[in-house]
C-alpha positions in Angstrom: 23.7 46.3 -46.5 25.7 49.2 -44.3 27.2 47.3 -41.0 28.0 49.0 -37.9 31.2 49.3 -37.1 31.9 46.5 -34.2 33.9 48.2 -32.0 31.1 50.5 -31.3 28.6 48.2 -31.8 30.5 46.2 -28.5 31.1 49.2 -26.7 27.2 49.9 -26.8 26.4 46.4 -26.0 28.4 46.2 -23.1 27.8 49.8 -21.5 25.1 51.4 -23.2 22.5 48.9 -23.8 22.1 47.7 -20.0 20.7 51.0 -18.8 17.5 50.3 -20.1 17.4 47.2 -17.6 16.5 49.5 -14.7 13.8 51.5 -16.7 9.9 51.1 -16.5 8.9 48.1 -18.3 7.9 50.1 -21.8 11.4 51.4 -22.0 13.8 48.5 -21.2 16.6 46.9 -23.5 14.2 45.6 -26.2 12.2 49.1 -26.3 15.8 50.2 -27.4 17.2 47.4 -29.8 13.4 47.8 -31.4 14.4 51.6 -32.0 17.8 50.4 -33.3 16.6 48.0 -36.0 14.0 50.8 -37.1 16.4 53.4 -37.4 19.2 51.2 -39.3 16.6 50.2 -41.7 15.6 54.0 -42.5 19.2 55.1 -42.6 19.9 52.2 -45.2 17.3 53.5 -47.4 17.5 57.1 -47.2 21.6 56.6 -47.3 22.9 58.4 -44.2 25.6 57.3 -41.8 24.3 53.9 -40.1 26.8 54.3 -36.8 25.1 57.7 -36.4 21.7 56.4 -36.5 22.8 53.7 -34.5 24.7 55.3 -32.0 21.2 57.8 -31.4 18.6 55.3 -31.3 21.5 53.6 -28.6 21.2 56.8 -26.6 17.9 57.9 -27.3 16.3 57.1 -23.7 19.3 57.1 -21.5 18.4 59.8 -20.2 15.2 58.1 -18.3 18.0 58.3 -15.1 17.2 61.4 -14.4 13.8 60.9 -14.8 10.4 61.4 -17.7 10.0 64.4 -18.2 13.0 66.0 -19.6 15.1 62.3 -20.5 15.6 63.9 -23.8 17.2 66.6 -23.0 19.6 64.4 -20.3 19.8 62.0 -23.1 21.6 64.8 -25.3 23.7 65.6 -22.6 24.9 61.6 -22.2 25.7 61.8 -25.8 28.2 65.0 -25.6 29.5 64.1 -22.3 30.5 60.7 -23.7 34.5 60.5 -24.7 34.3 57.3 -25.7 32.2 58.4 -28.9 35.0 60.5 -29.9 36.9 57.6 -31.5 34.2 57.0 -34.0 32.3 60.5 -34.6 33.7 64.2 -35.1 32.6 66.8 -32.7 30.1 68.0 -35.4 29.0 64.3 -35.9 28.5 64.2 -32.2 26.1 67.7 -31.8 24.4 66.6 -34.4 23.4 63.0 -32.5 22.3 64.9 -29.1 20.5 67.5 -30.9 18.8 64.0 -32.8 18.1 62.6 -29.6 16.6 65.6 -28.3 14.1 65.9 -30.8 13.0 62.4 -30.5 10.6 63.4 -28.3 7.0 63.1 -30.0 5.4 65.6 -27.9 8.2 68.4 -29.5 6.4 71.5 -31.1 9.0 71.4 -33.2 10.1 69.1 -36.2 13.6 67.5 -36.0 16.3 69.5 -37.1 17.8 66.8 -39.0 17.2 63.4 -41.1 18.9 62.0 -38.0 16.2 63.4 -35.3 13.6 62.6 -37.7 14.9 58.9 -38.2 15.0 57.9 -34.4 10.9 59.7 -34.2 10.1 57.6 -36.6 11.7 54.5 -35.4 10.6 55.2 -31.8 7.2 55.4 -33.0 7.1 52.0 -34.5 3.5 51.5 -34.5 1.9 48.2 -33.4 -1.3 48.5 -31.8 -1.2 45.6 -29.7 2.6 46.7 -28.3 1.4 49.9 -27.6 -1.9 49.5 -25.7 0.7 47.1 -23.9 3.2 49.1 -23.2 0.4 52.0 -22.1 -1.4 49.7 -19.4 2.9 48.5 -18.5 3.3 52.1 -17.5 0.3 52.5 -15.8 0.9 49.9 -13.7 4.7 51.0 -13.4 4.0 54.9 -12.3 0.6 54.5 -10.9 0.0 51.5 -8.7 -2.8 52.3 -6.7 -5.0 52.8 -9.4 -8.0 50.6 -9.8 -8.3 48.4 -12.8 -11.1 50.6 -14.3 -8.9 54.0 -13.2 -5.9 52.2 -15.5 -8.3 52.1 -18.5 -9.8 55.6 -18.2 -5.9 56.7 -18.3 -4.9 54.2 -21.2 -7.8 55.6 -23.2 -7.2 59.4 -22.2 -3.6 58.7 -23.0 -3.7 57.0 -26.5 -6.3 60.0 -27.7 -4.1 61.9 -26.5 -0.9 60.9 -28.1 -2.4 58.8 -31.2 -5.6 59.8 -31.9 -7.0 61.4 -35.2 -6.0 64.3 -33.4 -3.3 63.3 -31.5 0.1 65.1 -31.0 2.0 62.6 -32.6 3.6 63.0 -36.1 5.2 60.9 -38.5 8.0 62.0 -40.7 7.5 59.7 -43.1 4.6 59.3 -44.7 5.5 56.1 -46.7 6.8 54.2 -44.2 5.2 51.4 -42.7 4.4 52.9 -39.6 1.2 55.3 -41.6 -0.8 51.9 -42.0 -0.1 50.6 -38.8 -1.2 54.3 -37.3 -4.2 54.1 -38.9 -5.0 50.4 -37.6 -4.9 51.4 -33.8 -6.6 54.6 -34.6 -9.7 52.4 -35.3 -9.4 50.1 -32.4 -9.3 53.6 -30.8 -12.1 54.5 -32.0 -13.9 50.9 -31.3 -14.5 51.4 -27.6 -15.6 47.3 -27.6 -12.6 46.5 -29.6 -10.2 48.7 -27.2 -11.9 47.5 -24.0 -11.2 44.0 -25.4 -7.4 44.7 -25.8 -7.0 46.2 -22.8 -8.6 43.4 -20.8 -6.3 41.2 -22.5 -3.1 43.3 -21.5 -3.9 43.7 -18.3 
């Protein structure tokens, strides 16, 4: 199996990596090393360049600084403002990260430009229902704290219909990939409004 090379592997470690300790508790450090694995995994088997897809799924959410709503656009900008990636990628190899990072985004129109945007999608839609509703009810409680506790499950539901419902906005790029199965397992809990009232009881 490909390895990273270390000395960027240690530079992202030590400066890259921590960011994610001051986001919202759905996107902190493991969010981002979960993304990491995913995306080293698809880039071994497809055979693209594994410090690329490492170095994206890295950067992916760095730009949650400047806030939600357009992090992947800042997150882009991180990567080409960034000297320090310039003793590991080419200037082309570079554009072609932020443009990845800004595609990540599952609420894009658009499909990724690249086998690079579409690898970090993928991997930041790893699919496990339980993580998910979890991560849903985190940011709830995160973003809207006055809520009441049966407010925070009218937005987790309207939210995962929303985003992973049968006719959701999400898409996956590959179709064979593990994540399909697992799609289809929280679609039913979905669907269950015992079994997702259950769940959510449970996170919260």
């Amino acid at each position: 199996m490909s390895t990273v090379n270390p000395e960027l592997q240690a530079y992202v470690e030590a400066e890259i990596l921590p960011r994610y300790d001051a986001f919202d508790k759905a996107h902190q450090r493991g969010h981002a090393e979960m993304v990491i694995r995913q995306s080293l995994q698809l880039a071994e088997r497809l055979g693209v360049d594994v410090n690329m897809a490492y170095a994206i799924a890295a950067y992916h959410d760095t730009g949650l600084t400047e806030g939600r709503e357009l992090h992947h656009k800042v997150s882009a900008q991180i990567i080409r403002n960034d000297k320090r990636l310039r003793q590991w990628f080419t200037e082309e190899q570079i554009e072609v990260m932020a443009n990845a990072s800004e595609d990540h985004r599952a609420s894009n129109e658009q499909p990724p430009r690249t086998i690079y945007g579409r690898i970090v999608a993928e991997a930041d839609r790893f699919i496990d229902p339980e993580d998910i509703i979890r991560r849903t009810v985190q940011f709830g409680h995160d973003h809207y704290p006055t809520l009441s506790r049966e407010e925070h499950y009218e937005r987790m539901v309207q939210h995962l219909h929303e985003k992973y419902g049968r006719n959701g906005y999400l898409r996956l790029w590959f179709p064979d990939s593990p994540n399909a199965q697992r799609l289809e397992e929280l679609r039913c809990i979905i669907d269950d409004e015992e079994q997702l009232r259950k769940w959510f009881d449970i996170c919260y």
